[in-house]
C-alpha positions in Angstrom: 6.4 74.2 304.5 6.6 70.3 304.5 5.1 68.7 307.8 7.6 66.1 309.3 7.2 63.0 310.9 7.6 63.2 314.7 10.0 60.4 316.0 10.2 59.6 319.4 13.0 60.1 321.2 14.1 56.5 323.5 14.5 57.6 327.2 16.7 60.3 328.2 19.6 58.1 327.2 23.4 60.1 326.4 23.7 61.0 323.3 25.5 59.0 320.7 27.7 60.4 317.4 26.6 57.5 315.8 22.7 58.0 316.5 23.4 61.8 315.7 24.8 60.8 312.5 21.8 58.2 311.6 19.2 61.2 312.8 20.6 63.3 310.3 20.8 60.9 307.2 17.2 59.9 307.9 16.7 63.8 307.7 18.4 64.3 304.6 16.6 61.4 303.4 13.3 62.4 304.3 13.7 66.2 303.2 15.1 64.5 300.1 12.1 62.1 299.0 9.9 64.6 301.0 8.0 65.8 297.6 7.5 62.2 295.9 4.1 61.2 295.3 4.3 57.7 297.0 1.6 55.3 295.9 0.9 54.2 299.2 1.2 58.2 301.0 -2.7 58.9 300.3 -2.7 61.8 302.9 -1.1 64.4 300.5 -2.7 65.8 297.6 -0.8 64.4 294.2 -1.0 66.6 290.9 -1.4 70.3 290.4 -2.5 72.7 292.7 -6.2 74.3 292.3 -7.0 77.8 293.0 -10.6 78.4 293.2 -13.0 81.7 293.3 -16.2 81.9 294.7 -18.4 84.1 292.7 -22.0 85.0 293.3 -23.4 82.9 290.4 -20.7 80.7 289.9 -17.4 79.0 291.4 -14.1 78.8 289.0 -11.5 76.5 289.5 -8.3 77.2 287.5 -5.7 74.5 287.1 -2.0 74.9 285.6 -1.8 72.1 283.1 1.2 72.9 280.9 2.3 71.2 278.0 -1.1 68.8 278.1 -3.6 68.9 275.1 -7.7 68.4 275.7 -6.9 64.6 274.3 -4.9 64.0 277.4 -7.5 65.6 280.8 -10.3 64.2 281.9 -13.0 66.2 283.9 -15.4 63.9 285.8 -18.6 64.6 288.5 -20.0 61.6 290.5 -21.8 61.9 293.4 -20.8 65.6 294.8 -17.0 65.1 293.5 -15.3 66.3 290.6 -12.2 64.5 289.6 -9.3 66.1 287.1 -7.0 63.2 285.8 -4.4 63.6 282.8 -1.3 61.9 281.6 1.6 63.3 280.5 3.9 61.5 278.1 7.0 62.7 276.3 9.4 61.1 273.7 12.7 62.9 273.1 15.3 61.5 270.8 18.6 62.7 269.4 20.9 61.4 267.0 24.6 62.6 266.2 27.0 61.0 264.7 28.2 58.4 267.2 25.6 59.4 269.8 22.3 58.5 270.2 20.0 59.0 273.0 16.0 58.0 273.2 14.3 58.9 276.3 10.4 58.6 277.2 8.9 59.9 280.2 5.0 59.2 281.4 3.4 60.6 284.4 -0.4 60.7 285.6 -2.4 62.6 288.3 -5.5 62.8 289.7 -7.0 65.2 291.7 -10.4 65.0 293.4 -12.4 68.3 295.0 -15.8 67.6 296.8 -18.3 70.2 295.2 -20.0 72.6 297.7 -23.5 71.8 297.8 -25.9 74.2 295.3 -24.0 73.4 292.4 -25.7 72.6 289.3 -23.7 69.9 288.1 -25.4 69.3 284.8 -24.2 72.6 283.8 -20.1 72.3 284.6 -17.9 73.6 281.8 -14.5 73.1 281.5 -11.9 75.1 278.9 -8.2 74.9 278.3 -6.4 77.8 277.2 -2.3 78.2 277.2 -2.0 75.4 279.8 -4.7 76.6 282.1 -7.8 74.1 283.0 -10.8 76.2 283.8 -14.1 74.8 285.2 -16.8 76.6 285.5 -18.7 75.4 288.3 -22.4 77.8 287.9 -24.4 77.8 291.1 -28.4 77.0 291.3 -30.9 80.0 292.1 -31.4 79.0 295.3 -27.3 78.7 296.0 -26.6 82.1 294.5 -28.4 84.0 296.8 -30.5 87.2 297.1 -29.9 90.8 298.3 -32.9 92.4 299.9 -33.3 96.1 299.6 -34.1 97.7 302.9 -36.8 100.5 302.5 -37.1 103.4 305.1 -39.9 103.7 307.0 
């Protein structure tokens, strides 16, 4: 569900075809270009969703990557924040006997996640397998917790 701006209506003034008709171009418009990662729009999250599990020792972060090699993520931590970056870049030509048609396409993200506190961020891992990102995110002793055994009495 996409959030849209709220626009003030002008008074109570009669309505108008030609300010119904400009309403709904702007909304066309804004549904259109709703999902474009603007440089300027910093209030919306731009590249691939994260799905994270919390697990007793550990928290895993799993990211869908396809199509991206090792050479082109970068995993950083600095100061409680883990940042995943990438570029994708793609060259596609074809050649037939009168036609020829090149294309090249480049794209980058970044995504930023503030770490919960009791993470051990020396010990972050981070794999790629079949176009999935997974950080492993392992959680100090004193994070992980402790189950107390209750004793009758």
């Amino acid at each position: 569900m996409a959030l849209a701006l709220w626009r003030p209506r002008r008074g109570l003034a009669r309505r108008s075809p030609v300010r119904d008709l400009v309403r709904e171009v702007d909304d066309v418009f804004d549904r259109f270009f709703a999902d474009w990662a603007w440089p300027w729009d910093s209030g919306r999250a731009s590249g691939p969703a994260i799905d994270m599990v919390d697990r007793r020792n550990e928290v895993i972060l799993r990211v869908d990557v396809p199509g991206l090699a090792e050479k082109d993520l970068h995993v950083d931590v600095s100061n409680g924040v883990l940042t995943i970056s990438g570029t994708r870049r793609e060259d596609r030509e074809e050649r037939e006997d009168e036609y020829y048609c090149a294309e090249r396409w480049v794209g980058a993200f970044s995504r930023s996640v503030t770490l919960p506190s009791g993470i051990d961020a020396d010990a972050i891992k981070a794999t790629l397998k079949h176009g999935v990102l997974e950080i492993r995110l392992p959680k100090t002793r004193e994070a992980a917790g402790k189950t107390i055994e209750i004793k009758a009495a």
